[in-house]
N, C-alpha and C positions, 0 to 999 in steps of 0.2 A: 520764872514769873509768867502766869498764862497772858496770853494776849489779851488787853481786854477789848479788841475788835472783836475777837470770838468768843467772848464775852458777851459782847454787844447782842451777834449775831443768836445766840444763843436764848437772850434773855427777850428779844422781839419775834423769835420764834415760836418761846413758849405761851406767845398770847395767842390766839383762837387761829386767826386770819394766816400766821405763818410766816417764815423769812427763813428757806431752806437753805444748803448748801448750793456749792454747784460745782463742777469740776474745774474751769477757768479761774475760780474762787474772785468772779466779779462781785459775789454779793458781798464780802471781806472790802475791796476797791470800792464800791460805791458808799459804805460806814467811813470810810478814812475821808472821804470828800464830803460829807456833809457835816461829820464831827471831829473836833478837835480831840485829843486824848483826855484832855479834863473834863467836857461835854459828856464823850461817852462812858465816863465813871461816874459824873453826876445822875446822868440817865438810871445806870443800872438801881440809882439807892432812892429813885423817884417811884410814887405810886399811880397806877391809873387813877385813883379816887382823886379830886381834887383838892390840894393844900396851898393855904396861903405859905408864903415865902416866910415867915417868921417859925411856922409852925415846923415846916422842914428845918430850917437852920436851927430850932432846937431840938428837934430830933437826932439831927445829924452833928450838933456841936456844933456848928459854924458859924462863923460871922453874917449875921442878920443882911445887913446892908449888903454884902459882897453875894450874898444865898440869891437876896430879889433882884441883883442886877444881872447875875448871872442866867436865872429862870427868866427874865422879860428877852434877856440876848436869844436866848434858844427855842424861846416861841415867835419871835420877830427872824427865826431863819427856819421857820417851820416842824422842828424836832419835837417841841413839845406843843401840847395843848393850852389855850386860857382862856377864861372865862373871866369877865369882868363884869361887877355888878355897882355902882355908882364908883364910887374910889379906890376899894377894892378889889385885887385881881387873884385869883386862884390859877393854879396848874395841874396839868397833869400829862402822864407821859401816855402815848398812844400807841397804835400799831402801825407796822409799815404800810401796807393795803387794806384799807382805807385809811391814810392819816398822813403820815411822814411825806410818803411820795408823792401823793395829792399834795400836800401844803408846798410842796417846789414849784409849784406853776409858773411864776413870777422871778422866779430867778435861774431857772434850768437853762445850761446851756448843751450844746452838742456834743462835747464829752458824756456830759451824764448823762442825756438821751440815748448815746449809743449804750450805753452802759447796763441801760435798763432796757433797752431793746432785747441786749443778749441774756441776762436774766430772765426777762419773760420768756422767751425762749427755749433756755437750757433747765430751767428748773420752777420758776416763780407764779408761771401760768399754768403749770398743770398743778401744781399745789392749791392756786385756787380755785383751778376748774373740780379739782377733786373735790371740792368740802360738798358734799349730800346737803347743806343748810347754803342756798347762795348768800349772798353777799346783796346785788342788784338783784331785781326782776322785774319783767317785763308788764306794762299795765296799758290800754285804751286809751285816748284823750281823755275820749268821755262816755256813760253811758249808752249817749242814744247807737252808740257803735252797736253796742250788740241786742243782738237781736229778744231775748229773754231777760226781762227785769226778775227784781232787783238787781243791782250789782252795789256793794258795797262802797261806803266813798274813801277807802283808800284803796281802792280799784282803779279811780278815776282821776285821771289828772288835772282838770279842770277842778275837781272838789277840794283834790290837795292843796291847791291854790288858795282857793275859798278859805278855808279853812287856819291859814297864815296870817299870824300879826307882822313879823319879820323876813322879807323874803332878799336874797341879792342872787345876781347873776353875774356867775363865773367863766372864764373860757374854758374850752374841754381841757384836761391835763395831757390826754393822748392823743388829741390832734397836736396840741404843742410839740409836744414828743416828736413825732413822725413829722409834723412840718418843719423841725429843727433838722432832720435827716433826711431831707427832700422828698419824703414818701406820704406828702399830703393827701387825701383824697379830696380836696375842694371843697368839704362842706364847713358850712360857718362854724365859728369857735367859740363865740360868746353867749350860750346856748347852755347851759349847768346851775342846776336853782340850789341856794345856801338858805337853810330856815330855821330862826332862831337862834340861837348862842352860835351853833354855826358858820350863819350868815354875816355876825356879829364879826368874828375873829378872822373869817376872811376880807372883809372890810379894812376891819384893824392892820391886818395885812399887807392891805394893797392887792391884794387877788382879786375882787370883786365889787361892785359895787350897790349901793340901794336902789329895788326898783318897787313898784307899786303893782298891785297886782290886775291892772289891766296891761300893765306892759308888759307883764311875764303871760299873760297871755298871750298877744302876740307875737312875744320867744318863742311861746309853743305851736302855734299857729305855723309858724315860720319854718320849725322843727319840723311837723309834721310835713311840710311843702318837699321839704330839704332829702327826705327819706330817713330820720334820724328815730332811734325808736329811746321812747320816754322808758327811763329804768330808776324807780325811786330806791333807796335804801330799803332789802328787805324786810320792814317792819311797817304797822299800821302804823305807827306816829314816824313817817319821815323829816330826816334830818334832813338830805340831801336828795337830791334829785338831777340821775344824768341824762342826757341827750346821744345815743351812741349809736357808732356805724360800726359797720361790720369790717371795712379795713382797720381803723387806726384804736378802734378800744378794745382791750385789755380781753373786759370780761365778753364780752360778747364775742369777738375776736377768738377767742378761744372755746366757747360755746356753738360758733359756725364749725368746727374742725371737729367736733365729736358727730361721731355716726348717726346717732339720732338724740340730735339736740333737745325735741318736744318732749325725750326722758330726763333728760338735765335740768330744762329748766321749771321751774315753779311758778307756772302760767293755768289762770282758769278757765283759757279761753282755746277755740277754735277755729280757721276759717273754711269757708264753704265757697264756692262758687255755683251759682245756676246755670247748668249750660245753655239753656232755654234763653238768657238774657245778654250772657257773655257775647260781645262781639270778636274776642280775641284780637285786641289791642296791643298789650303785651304792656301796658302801664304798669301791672302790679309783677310783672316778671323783673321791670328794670328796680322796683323799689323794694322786694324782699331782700333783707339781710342776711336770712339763712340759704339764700339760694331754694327755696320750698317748693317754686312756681316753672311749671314746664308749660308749654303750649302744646297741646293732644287733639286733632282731632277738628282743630279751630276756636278751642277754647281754651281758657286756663284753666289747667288740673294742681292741687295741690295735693304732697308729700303732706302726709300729717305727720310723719315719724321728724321730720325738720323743721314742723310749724311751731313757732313758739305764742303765738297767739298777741299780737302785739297790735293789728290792726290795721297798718301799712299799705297792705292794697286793698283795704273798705275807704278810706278816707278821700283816695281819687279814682275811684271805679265811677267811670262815666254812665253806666246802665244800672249803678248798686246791685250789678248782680253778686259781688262780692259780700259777705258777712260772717259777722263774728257771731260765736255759737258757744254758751259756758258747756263744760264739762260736768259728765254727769255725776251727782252730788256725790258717790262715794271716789271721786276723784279732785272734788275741790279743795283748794289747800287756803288756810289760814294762815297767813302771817304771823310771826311772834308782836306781841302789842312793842316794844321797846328795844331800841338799838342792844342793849344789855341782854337782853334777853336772846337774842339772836346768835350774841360773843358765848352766850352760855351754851347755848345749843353746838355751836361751833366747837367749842371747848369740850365737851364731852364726847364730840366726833374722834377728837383726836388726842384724846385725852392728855386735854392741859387743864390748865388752872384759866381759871378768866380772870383771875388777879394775881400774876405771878406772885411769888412770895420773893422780899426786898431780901 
């Protein structure tokens, strides 16, 4: 009889984002601690699309009442997805990065922590540093950053905002991580924007809470103080939206360790510095994530091959000789409009299915 951990394993790999092997076979160890054996065979006959709980239990044969209490247990320990709309709840089954291992926030301890340390390590972060289609990307507060208008407003973080009926704020999932394994880097946690059905089931959760969007302004505010670079869900209609440093998150984390990050990432921006204005302070040396920023000469010179255009040292340059500069239009990149859309592009990178087949 096959294991149905590698089952598991198998069936959350074939979604876009990935869940490789690894040679320690931690990523086998971390399915066996978040899922029971009845859990992870109910998973595998689940579809990403979302179904109410009667609709599976007659698909699947099974008892109605036992189908929904079992689907509400597995979204209230973060395995599955759900959307609820007045008294109605729908589910659905999702990926591990972004999905499963985000929704542990709130219940992660230092086992799994280490656990997922050495996954991202051994196998899980090059997998997702590979996908040609990111995941995050990097964007501006705001507008007035750069220096040549237009910029689009899902370019901008302050419009992201705007633009929100539903907004809550999360603590980072990888600061938790690395604070649980004493390799905090001191920046704030409660810093990670949930919008919409999103925002909803983290809530529901207990991972986050409702805020208004003057105060998630001030998150961002805050953010930006902190050194923390704004990375929405790659898509024009963001879901989520993170706050990340270059120690303890994932994606960026592993975007500083490629040779020249400004080809990885899916940034329309550039920065510049004046030497004419630069006092060579060294402000935006201590706040670049990619490490981009050297001192030459008495000034700051910036690596464009490491620049990801994010904005970091225009926001506290004391002389604004610092600025961000778009790339020139046959290098500007478009966002796909929809999270979906994104899974598809993925999917076709590596050639899967964007709805595994049940």
């Amino acid at each position: 009889m096959n294991d149905v951990y590698e089952d598991l394993r198998k069936r959350l790999d074939d979604f876009a984002s990935g869940y490789p092997t690894a040679d320690s076979g931690v990523e086998i160890r971390i399915l066996r601690e978040l899922f029971t054996e009845d859990e992870a065979e109910f998973f595998l006959k689940l579809s990403p699309l979302l179904e109410a709980p009667e609709d599976v239990a007659k698909r699947l044969d099974r008892d109605p009442g036992e189908t929904a209490e079992l689907m509400e247990s597995m979204a209230k320990k973060g395995l599955i997805f759900r959307l609820r709309k007045g008294d109605v709840a729908r589910y659905g089954v999702v990926p591990f990065v972004p999905g499963i291992y985000d929704f542990q926030l709130a219940t992660m301890g230092r086992g799994f922590a280490q656990d997922m340390q050495d996954y991202f390590e051994e196998s899980l972060g090059r997998t997702i540093q590979g996908h040609k289609t990111p995941i995050l990307r990097p964007i501006p507060i705001n507008r007035e950053l750069v220096v040549k208008w237009p910029i689009a407003p899902y370019e901008d973080v302050l419009k992201i905002i705007e633009e929100q009926v539903v907004i809550a704020l999360a603590p980072c999932v990888c600061r938790i991580k690395n604070g649980l394994l004493n390799q905090s880097c001191g920046k704030p946690l409660e810093t990670c924007f949930m919008f919409g059905s999103n925002a909803k089931y983290y809530v529901d959760n207990k991972m986050a809470r409702f805020i208004n969007k003057e105060e998630a302004k001030k998150i961002i505010k805050n953010n930006d103080e902190a050194g923390l670079v704004m990375q929405p869900f790659n898509a024009q209609k963001a879901g989520v939206m993170c706050s990340c440093c270059g120690d303890c998150c994932e994606m960026l984390a592993s975007l500083k360790k490629q040779p020249v990050p400004a080809a990885a990432v899916k940034s329309n921006y550039f920065a510049t510095v004046d030497a004419d204005e630069c006092t060579g302070c060294e402000t935006c040396l201590d706040r670049c994530q990619m490490e981009a920023i050297t001192r030459e000469d008495d000034t700051a010179a910036i690596d464009l091959d490491r620049c990801i255009g994010c904005g970091l040292c225009v926001t506290t340059c004391p002389t604004e000789a610092a600025q961000l500069m778009k790339k020139a239009a046959n290098e500007q990149y478009q966002p796909p409009e929809s999270k979906a859309e994104v899974f598809m592009q993925l999917a076709i990178e590596r050639k899967k299915e964007i709805f595994p087949k049940l």
